[in-house]
N, C-alpha and C positions, 0 to 999 in steps of 0.2 A: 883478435880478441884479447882483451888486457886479464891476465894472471893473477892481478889485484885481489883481493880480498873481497866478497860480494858487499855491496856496498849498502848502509843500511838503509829503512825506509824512514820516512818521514816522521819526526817524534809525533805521539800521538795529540790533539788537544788538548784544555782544560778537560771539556765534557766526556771525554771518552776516557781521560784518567780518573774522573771521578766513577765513571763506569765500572773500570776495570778494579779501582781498589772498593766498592761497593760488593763487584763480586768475589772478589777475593776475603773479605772480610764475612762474608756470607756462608764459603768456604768452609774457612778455619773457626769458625761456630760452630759449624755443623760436625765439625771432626770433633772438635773440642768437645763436645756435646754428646758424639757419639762414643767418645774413649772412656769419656767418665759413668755415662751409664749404660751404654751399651745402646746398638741401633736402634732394637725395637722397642723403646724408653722414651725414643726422642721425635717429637712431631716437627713438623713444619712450621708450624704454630711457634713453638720453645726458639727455634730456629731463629725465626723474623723476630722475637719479640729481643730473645740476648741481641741482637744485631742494631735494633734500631731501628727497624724499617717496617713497613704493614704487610701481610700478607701478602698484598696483590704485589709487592713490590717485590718480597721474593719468589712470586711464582713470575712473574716477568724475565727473570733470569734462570731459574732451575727448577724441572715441572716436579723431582722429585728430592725428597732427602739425600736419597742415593747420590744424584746427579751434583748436587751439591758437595758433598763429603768427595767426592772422585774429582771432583773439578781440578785441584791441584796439582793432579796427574795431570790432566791437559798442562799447567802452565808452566810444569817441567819438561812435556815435550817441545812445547814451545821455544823453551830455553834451548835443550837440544839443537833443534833443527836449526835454531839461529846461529849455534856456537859453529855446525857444519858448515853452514854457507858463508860463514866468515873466516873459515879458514882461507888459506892461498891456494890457488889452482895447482900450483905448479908442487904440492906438497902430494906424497902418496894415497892411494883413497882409502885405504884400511887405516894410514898415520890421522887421518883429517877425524874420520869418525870417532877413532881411541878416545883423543887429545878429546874433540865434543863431549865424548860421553863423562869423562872423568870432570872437564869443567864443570859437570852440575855438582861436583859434590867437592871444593874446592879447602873442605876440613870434613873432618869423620863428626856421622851422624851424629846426634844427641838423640837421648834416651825416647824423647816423644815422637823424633822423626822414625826409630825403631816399632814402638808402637802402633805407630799410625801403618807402616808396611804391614806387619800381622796383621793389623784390622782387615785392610783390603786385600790379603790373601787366606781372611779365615773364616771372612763372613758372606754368605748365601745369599744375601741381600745384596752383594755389591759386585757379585760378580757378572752383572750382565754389564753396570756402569765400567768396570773396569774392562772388558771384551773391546766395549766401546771406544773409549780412549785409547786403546792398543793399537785397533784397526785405526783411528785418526791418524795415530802419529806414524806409525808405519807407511801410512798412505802420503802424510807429507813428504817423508823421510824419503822415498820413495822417490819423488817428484825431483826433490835436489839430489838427489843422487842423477840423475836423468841429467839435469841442466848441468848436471858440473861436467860430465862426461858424454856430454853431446848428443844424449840418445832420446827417447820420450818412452813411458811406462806404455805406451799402446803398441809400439812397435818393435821393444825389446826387454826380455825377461828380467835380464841381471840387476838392474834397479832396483824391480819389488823383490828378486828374492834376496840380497844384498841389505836392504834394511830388514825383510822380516830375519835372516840370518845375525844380521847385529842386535834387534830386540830380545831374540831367545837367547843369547850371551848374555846380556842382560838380567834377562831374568833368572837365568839359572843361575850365575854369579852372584844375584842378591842374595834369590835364596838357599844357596848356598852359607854365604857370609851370616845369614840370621840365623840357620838351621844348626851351625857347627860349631858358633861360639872360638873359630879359630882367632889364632893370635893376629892377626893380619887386619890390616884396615879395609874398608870397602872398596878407597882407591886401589889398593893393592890385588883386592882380589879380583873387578872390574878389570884391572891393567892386565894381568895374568892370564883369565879368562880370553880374554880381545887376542893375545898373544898366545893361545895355544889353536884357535881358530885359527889366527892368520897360517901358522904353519901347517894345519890338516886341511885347509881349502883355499890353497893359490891360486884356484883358479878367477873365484870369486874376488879374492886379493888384489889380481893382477888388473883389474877394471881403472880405465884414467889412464 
């Protein structure tokens, strides 16, 4: 089996990138939309019409406001899980995930990306959207973690608990980083985090 880097998939079409930024753009509306006046301000309606698109066009993609505003979340997991599996086989498995996780954020936040976190962890309305995405990407994460270390999620634990272990570094890291106002950048505190884990749980470390 070649150590290579996973190899990517097929660029996507025209049609499917007009998809993709249609929903991305539908997205960051809805965020937009929802920072400046707050969620329960902002209809579906407001949504489609800032966008460009009819109704039906946004409910084709996203049955809820919620699901919209959280979408973004999806397409940083996605970035994620892609950054993993293009790592090098032959590179450590706790090194492969850090190096992924810290790739999403390749300069420190701006002020509306800070924002936009508080929203989604302050608002009542988004917390089942966000549930949701966590369980996605964790379940991906999950998966390549499997394929990279030869195993599958039905026949061996360390997988799922390996990404749900790296999501709550994660998340406690972030918010940490928002709640303390320390001097430290995100990358740094991300980096930090990933590396006080690796040394209290070698076991999970020592996977690959």
């Amino acid at each position: 089996m070649s150590t290579s880097p996973t190899q990517a998939t097929e660029a996507p079409g025209l049609r499917e990138r007009k998809k993709q930024a249609t929903r991305a753009t539908l997205s960051a509306v809805a965020l937009r939309l929802a920072l400046e006046r707050g969620i329960e301000q902002v209809t579906v309606e407001e949504i489609a019409q800032a966008a460009n698109v009819s109704l039906r066009t946004f409910r084709n993609y996203f049955p809820t406001k919620a699901a919209a505003i959280v979408d973004l979340a999806h397409n940083r997991a996605d970035s994620f899980v892609a950054a993993f599996k293009a790592r090098s086989a032959k590179e450590e498995l706790w090194s492969a995930l850090t190096e992924a996780l810290l790739a999403l954020y390749p300069e420190e936040p701006d002020r509306s990306w800070v924002e936009r976190m508080r929203l989604l962890r302050n608002e009542p309305g988004l917390a089942a959207e966000e549930y949701k995405a966590d369980r996605a990407v964790q379940a991906r994460l999950a998966d390549a973690i499997a394929e990279r270390t030869g195993s599958t999620v039905a026949s061996d634990i360390m997988p799922g608990l390996t990404a749900a272990l790296v999501l709550a570094t994660a998340h406690a890291a972030l918010e940490f980083w928002l709640r303390s106002g320390a001097g430290t950048t995100l990358r740094e505190t991300l980096s930090d985090a990933m590396r006080r884990v690796q040394l209290n749980v070698p076991r999970a470390m020592a996977m690959g």
